[in-house]
C-alpha atoms as one frame of an Amber mdcrd trajectory, in Angstrom:
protein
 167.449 -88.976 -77.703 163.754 -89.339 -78.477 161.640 -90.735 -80.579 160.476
 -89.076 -83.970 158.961 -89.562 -87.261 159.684 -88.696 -90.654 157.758 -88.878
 -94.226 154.272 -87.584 -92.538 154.426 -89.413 -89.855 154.308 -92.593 -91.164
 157.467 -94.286 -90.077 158.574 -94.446 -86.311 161.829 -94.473 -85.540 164.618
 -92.736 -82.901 167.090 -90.537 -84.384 170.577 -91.439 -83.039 173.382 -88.346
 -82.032 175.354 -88.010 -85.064 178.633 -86.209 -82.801 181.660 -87.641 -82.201
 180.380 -88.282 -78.800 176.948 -89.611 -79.350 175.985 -93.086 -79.400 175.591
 -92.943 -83.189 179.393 -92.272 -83.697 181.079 -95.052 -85.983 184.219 -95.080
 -84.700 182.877 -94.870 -80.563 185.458 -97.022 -78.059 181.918 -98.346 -76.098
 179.924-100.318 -78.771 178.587-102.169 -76.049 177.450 -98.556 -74.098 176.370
 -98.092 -77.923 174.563-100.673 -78.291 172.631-100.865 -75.167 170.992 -97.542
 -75.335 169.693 -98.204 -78.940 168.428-101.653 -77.491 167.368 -99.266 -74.545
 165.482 -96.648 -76.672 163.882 -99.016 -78.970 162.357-100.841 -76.051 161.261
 -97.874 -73.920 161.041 -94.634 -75.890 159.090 -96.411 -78.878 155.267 -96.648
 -78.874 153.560 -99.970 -78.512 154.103-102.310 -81.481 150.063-101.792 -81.864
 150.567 -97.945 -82.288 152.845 -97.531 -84.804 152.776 -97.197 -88.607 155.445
 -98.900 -90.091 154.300 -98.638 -93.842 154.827 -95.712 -96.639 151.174 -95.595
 -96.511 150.617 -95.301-100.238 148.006 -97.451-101.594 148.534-100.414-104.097
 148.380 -99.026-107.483 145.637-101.332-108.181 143.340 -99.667-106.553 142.994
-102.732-103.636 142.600-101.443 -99.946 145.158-102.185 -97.461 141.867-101.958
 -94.743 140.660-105.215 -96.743 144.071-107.573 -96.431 142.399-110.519 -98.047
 141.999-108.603-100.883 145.561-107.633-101.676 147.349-110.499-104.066 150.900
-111.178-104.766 150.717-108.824-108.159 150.344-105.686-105.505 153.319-107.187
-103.320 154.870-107.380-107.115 154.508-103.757-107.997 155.522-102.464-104.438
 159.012-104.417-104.693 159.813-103.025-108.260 158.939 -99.599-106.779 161.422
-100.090-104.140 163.837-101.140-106.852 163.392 -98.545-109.065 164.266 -96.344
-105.928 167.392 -98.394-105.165 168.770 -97.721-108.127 168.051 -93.897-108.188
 170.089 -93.762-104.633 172.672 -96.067-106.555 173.571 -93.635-109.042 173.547
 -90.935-106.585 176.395 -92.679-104.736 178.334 -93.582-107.891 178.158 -97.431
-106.532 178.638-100.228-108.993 176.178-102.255-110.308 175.549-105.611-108.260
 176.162-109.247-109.009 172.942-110.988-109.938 171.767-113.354-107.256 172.934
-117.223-106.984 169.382-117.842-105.450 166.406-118.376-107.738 163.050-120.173
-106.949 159.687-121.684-108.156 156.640-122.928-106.367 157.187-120.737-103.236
 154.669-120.053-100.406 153.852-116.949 -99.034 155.553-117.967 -95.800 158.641
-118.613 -97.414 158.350-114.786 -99.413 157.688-113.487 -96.299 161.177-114.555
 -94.942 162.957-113.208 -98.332 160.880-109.819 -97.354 161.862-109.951 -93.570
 165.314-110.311 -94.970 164.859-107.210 -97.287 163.731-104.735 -94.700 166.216
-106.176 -92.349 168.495-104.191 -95.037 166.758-101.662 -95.591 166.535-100.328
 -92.197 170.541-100.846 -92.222 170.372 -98.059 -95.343 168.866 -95.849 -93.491
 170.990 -96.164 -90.106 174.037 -96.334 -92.038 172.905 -93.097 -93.876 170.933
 -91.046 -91.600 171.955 -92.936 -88.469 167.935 -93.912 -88.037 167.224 -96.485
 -86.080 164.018 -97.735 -87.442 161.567-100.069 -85.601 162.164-103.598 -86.243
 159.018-105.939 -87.903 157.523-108.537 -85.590 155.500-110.944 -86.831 152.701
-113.032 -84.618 150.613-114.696 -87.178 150.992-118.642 -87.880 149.342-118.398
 -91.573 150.969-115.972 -94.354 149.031-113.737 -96.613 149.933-111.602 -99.463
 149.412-108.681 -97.231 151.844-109.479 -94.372 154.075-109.985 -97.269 153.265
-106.668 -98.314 153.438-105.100 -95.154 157.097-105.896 -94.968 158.289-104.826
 -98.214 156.404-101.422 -97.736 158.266-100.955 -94.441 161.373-101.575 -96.464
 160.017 -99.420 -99.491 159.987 -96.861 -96.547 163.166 -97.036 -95.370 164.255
 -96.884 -98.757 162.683 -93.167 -99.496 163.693 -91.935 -96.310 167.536 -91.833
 -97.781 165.989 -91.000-100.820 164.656 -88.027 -99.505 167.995 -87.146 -97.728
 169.645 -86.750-100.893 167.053 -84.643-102.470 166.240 -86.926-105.630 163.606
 -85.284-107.624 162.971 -88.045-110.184 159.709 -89.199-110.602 158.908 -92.620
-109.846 155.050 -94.346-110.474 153.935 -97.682-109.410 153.460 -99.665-112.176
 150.707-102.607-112.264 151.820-105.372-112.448 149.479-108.945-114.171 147.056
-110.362-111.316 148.232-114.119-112.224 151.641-113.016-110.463 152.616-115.719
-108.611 154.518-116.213-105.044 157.694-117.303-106.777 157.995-114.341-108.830
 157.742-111.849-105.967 160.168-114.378-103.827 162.788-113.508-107.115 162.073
-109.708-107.456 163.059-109.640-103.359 165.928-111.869-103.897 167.629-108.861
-106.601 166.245-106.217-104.626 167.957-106.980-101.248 171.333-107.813-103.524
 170.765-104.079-104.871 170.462-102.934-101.385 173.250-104.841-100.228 175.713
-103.050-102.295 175.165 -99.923-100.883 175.591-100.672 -97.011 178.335 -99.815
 -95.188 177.785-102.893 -93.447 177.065-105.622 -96.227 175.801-108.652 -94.970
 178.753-110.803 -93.167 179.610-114.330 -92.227 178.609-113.066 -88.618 175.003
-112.597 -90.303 175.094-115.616 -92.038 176.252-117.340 -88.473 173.091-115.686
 -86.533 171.117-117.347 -89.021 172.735-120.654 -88.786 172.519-120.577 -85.294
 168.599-119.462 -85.225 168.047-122.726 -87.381 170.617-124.897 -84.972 168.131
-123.594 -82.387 164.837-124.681 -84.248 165.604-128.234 -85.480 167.194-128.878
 -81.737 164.029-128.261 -80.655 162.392-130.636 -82.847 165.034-133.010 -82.033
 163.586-132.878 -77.886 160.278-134.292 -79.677 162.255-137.321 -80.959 160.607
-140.415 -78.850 163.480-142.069 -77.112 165.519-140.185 -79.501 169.022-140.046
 -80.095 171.916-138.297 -78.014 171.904-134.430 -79.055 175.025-134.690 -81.472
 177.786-132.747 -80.782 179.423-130.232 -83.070 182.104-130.579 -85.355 185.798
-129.584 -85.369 186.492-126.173 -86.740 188.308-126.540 -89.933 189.970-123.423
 -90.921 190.643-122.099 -94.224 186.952-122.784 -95.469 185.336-120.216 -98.174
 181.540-119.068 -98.516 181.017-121.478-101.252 182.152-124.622 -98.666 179.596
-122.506 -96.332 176.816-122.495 -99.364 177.486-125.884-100.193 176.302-127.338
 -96.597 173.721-124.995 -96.179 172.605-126.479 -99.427 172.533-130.110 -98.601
 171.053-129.068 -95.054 167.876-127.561 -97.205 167.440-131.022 -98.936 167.657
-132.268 -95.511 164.638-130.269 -94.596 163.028-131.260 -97.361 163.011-134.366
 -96.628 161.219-133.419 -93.162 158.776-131.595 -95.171 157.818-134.355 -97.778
 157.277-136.919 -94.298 155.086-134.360 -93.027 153.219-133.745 -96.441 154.177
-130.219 -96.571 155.570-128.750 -99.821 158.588-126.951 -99.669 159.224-124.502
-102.957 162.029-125.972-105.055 165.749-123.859-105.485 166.490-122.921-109.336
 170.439-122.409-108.143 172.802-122.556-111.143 176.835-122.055-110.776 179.661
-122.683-112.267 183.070-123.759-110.949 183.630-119.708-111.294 180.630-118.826
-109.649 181.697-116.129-106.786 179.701-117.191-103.566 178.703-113.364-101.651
 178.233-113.143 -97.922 174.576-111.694 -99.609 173.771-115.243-101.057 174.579
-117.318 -97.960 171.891-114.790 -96.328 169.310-115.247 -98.744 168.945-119.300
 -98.254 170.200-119.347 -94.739 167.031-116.762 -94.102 165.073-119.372 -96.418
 166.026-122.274 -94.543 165.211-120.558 -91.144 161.526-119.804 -92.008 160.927
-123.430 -93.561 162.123-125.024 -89.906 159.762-122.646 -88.246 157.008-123.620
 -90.119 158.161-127.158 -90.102 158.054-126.854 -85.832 154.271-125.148 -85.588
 153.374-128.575 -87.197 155.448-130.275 -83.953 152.871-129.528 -80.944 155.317
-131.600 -78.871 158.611-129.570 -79.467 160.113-127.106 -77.437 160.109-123.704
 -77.969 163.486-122.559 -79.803 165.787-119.842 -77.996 166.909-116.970 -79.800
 169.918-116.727 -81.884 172.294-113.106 -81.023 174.470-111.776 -82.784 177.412
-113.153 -82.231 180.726-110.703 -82.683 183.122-111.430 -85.808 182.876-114.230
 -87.404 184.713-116.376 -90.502 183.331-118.521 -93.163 184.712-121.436 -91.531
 182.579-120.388 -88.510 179.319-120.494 -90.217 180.772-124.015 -91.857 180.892
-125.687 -88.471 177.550-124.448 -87.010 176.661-125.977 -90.244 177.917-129.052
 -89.533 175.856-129.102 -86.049 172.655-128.409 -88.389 173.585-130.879 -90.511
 173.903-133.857 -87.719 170.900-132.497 -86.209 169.044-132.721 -89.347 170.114
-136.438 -89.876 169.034-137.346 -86.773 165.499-135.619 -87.069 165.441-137.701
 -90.828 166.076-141.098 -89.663 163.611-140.631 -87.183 160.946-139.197 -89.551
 162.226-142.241 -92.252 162.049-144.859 -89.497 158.374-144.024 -88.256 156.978
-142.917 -91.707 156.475-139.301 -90.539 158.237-136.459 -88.114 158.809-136.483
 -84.725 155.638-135.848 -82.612 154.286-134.045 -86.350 150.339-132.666 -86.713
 150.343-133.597 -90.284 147.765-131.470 -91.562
């Protein structure tokens, strides 16, 4: 195994045995051997985070430089994501796939931190396309800054716009695809909306679609932020416990919890003076709840606790969430449930004292 690069050198990745005996085999009897030597690879055989180019390294087609971030504005992030789409749907066709569900999650006034989850999110698939594909393990984002521009935002969906036209590639579509400008008064919200449809389009052509056991991770990497706001509580509370499993539960119960944990968190936000962007969720009793929604907020509501804890000097830094094996909608429920008590607790302190626990209102 060693480490390559594809489309001109621009993304870096390790290309994975495709034989029956490699470590890239699906049906292998040693997914933890498997596992390990990716982990392994992608932590020794990769160059320094520093060193490599993640990007497709085509230039916005407004004519902006990427070697002047500050100058790039959501319209170029805009353009880049419709790209990608227009893509998706070109690999689509090739595969003979079906046509998505539209998205339960819609929003207004977002902030670039919270489009910069949604594009995490994206990429996240993305790079599944391409190892489920072409069995390319491509190297993961990492992000280090505490304040979100339009070009970090970009950065990530042109990683995923990679990804993207490295299957592309594989299946030798010749169509021809321009960037198309898009208006300059683009706002955050209607990027956040454009990644919201193009990770559903991706979705629906993974192998692996995204599961309860994703949805869980996420849970459990917000379980892991609020707790850590909850140490910052003064003479706080006991840590709550969680709840009973109840079996039987369905990704709508799931949705449901995760949505009344958001206007939890919310509620944080508004004691803190932070604004939060606001949901534009519609359903009806009919309304079929995908794995692929439960992602989308639970990825939402993991970035607005983050940002909700660099404004706690006094908390603890949260541990990191794994992935945890199978998993069942009535999993992610309960870890809900521990989220949810959590969240009450970090409330009525916030409510009682007229602002968070240990916040830097700023």
């Amino acid at each position: 195994m060693s480490p390559g690069s594809t489309m001109d050198g621009i993304v870096t990745r390790v290309r994975v045995n495709r034989s029956s005996e490699g470590i890239g085999a699906r049906n292998s009897d040693r997914p933890w051997l498997v596992l390990f030597v990716i982990l392994f690879v992608l932590n020794t055989a990769a160059p320094p985070a520093d060193a490599q180019v993640q990007g497709s390294n085509l230039p916005p087609v407004s004519g902006r430089s990427l070697s002047n971030p500050d100058t790039i504005i959501p319209a170029d992030v805009l353009a880049r994501v419709e790209l990608l789409r227009e893509n998706v749907e070109w690999i689509r066709r090739y595969m003979g796939k079906r046509t998505p569900a539209k998205p339960l999650l819609r929003v207004k006034s977002a902030q670039p931190f919270e489009v910069y989850a949604e594009a995490q999110y994206l990429r996240l698939r993305a790079n599944r396309l391409a190892f489920d594909l072409l069995r390319e393990v491509l190297a993961p984002s990492k992000r280090s800054m505490d304040e979100t521009r339009p070009a970090d935002v970009f950065a990530e969906i042109d990683a995923a716009f990679a990804a993207v036209m490295l299957v592309r590639r594989s299946f030798d579509i010749d169509e021809a695809i321009a960037e198309k400008p898009r208006p300059d008064a683009t706002t955050p919200s209607e990027v956040f909306n454009a990644a919201v449809a193009a990770g559903a389009e991706l979705n629906q052509l993974l192998d692996s679609r995204t599961s309860p056991s994703d949805n869980f991770q996420f849970v459990t990497e917000a379980v892991h932020i609020a707790a850590s706001l909850h140490t910052a509580i003064p003479n706080g509370p006991h840590f709550p416990e969680e709840p009973e499993f109840e079996p039987y539960k369905t990704g709508s119960d799931a949705y449901a919890r995760l949505e009344h944990c958001r206007s939890l968190i919310l509620r944080l936000a508004e004691s803190q003076g932070a604004q939060l962007l606001e949901l534009e969720i519609t359903r009806s009793a009919e309304t079929r709840v995908t794995a692929n929604d439960g992602g989308d907020l639970a990825t939402l509501v993991v970035e607005e606790l983050r940002y909700l804890h660099r404004r706690v000097p006094q908390a603890a830094t949260p541990y990191s969430a794994h992935y945890p094996g199978r998993r069942y909608p009535s999993h992610v429920y309960q870890r809900l449930g521990l989220l949810e008590r959590i969240l009450d607790d970090l409330v009525e302190a916030s409510e009682s004292r007229g602002e968070s626990p240990g916040s830097d209102a700023r």
